[in-house]
C-alpha positions in Angstrom: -18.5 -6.0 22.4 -15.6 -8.9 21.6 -17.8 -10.8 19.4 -18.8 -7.8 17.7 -15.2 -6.4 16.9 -14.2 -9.8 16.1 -17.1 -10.2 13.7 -16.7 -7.0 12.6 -13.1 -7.9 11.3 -13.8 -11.4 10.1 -16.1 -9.8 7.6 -14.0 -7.0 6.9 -11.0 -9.9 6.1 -13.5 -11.0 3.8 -13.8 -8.3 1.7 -10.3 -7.9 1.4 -9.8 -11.2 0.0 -12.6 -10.5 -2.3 -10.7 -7.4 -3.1 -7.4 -9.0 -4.1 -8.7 -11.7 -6.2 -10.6 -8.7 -8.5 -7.1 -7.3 -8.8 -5.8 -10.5 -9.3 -8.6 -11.1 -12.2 -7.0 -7.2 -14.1 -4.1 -8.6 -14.0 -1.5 -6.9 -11.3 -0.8 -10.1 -9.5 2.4 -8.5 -7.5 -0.9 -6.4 -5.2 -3.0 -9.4 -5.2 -0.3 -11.3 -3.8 0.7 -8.6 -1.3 -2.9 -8.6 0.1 -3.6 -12.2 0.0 -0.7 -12.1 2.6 -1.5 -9.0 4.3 -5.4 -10.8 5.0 -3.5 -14.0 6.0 -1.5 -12.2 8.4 -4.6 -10.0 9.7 -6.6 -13.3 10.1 -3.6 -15.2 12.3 -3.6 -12.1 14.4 -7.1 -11.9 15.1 -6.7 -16.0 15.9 -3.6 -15.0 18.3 -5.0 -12.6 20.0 -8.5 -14.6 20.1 -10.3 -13.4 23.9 -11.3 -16.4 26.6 -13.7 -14.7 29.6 -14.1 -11.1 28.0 -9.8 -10.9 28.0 -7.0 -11.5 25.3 -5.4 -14.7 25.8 -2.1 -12.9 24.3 -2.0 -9.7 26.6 -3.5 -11.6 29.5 -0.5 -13.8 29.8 2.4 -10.7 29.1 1.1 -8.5 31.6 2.3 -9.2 35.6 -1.3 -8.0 37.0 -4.2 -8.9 37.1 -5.6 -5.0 37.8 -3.8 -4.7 34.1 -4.6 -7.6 32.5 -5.9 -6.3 29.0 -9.5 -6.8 28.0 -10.4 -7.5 24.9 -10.4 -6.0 22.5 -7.1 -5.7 23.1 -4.7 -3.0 21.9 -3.9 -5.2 19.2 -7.1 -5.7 17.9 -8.1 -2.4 17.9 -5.1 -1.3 16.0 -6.7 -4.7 13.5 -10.3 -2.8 13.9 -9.1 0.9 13.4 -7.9 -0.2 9.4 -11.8 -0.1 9.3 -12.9 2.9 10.7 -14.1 4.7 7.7 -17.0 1.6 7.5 -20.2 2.2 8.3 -20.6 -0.6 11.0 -17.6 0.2 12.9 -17.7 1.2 16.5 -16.1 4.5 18.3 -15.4 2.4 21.3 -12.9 -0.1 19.7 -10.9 3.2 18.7 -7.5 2.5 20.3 -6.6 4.1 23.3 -3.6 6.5 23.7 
């Protein structure tokens, strides 16, 4: 499942940079820039909160026990993955919890 919700959104990040050059292409360049940024910051989010043994690297180290310890995805991610959830490919178990 983490290299599937992780693919998922790499490919998803795709598209939207695909999407803001065509609306940098007609012309409103104040939205392209704005989602240039938005898919930079989506990308170094993904990379932070990048799993190692099935668990978030991020949340792992935050939380005091190990009986806690998030698995990824992560909270985080799934918040990433949820963005996505009118897509054809994406999952009902990466749907965040709570």
């Amino acid at each position: 499942m983490a290299d599937d919700v992780a693919a998922f959104l790499r490919e998803r990040l795709k598209d939207d940079a695909v999407d803001a050059a065509v609306i940098a292409i007609t012309g409103h360049a104040a939205k392209s820039q704005r989602a240039f940024r938005e898919t930079v910051a989506k990308r170094a989010i993904l990379a932070e909160h990048a799993y190692d043994k099935a668990a978030c690297r991020v949340c792992w180290e935050v939380t005091d026990t190990s009986s806690m310890r998030a698995r990824f995805p992560c909270p985080t991610i799934r918040a990433l993955a949820a963005v996505y959830s009118d897509h054809p490919d994406y999952r009902q178990e990466w749907v965040p919890h709570g």
